[in-house]
C-alpha positions in Angstrom: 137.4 172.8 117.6 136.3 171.0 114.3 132.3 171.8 115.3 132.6 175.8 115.5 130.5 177.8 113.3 131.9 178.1 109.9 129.4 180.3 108.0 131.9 181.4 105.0 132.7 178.3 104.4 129.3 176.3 104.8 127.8 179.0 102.2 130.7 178.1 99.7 130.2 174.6 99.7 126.4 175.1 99.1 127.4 177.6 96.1 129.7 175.0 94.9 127.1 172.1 95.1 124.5 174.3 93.8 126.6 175.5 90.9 127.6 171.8 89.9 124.4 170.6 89.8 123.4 173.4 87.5 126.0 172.4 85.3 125.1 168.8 85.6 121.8 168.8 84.6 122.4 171.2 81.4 125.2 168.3 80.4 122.4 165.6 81.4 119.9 167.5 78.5 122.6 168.0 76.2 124.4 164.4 76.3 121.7 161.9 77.3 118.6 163.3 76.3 119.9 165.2 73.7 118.3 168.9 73.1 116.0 167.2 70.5 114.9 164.8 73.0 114.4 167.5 75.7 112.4 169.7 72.9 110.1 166.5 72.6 110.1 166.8 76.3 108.1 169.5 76.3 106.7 169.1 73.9 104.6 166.0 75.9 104.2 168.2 79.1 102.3 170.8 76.9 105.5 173.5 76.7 106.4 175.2 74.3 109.6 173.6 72.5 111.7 177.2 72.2 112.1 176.8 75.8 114.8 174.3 75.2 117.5 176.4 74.6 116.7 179.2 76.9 116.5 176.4 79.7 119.9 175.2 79.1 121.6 178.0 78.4 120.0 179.4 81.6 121.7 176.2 83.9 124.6 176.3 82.1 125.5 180.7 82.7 124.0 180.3 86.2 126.2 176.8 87.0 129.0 179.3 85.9 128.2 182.2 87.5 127.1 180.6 90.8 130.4 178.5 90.9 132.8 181.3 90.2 130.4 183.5 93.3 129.9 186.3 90.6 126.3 187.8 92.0 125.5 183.9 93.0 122.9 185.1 95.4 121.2 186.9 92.3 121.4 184.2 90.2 120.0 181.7 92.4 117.1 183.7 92.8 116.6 184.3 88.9 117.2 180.3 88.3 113.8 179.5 91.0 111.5 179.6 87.9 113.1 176.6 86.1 112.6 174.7 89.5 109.4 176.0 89.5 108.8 174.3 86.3 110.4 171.6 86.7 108.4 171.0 90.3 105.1 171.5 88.0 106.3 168.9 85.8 107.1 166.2 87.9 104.6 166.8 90.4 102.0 164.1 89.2 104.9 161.5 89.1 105.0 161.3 93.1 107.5 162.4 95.5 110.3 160.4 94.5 112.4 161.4 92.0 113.6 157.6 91.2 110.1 157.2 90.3 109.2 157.2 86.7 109.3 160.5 85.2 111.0 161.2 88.0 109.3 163.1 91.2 109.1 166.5 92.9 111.2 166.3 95.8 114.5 167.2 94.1 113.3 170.3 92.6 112.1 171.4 95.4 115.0 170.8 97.5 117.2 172.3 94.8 114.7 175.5 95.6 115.0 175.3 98.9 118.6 175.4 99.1 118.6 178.5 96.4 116.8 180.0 98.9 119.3 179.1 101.6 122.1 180.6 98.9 120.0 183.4 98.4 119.6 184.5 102.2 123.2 183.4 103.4 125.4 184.3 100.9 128.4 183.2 98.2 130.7 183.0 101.3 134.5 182.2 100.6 136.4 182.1 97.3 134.0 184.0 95.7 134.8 186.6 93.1 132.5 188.9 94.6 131.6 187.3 97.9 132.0 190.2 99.9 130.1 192.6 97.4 127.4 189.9 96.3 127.4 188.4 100.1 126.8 191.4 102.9 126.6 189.0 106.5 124.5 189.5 108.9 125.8 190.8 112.0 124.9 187.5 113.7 126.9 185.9 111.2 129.6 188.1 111.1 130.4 188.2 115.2 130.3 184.0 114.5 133.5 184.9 112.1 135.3 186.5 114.6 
């Protein structure tokens, strides 16, 4: 009984995850780093500093947005360039992100499961899930 398919809920607990790490890294470049520490950031990797802002304001709206399920799908997709980036970044630091500098493999994990959001949906208590999260017809059969 436990192991039956639960697609609504397996695709909010992704957009729940996804939206709290969003959230948690804008807080991480706000309270540890500091925005003028994430400016000189940049800075080093040869970025220009105005990014900053635009980069945290973009994690912080789109932890928001894909928490609450408002368009998450959407903005998922729009949020893959800051993973980009941030892939580019760390990609000469290794594949470990405990490494220092930290590595590429969370990034692109955090992509990867965008992706995931992107293709399956906001699923349950979202404010739009059923406007912003059309199932497949595979997936909807497995809700019945």
């Amino acid at each position: 009984m436990f192991f039956t398919s639960k697609p609504d809920a397996a695709a909010a607990l992704l957009r729940l995850s996804l939206g709290t790490m969003w959230l948690a890294h804008a807080w991480l470049k706000l309270s540890v780093f500091t925005m003028a520490g994430f400016s000189g950031f940049l800075a080093q990797q040869g970025l220009p500093t105005l990014l900053a802002w635009p980069v945290v304001a973009a994690e912080v709206s789109g932890g928001v947005l894909i928490l609450l399920g408002w368009n998450g799908r959407w903005v998922s997709l729009a949020l893959l360039p800051v993973l980009a980036g941030a892939t580019l970044v760390h990609a000469a630091n290794g594949w470990v992100f405990s490494a220092p500098n930290g590595g590429w493999e969370y990034p692109v994990f955090l992509a990867a499961m965008s992706l995931v959001h992107v293709l399956f949906g906001d699923g349950a208590w979202a404010l739009r899930g059923r406007a912003a999260s059309t199932p497949s017809p595979r997936l909807a059969g497995a809700r019945a």
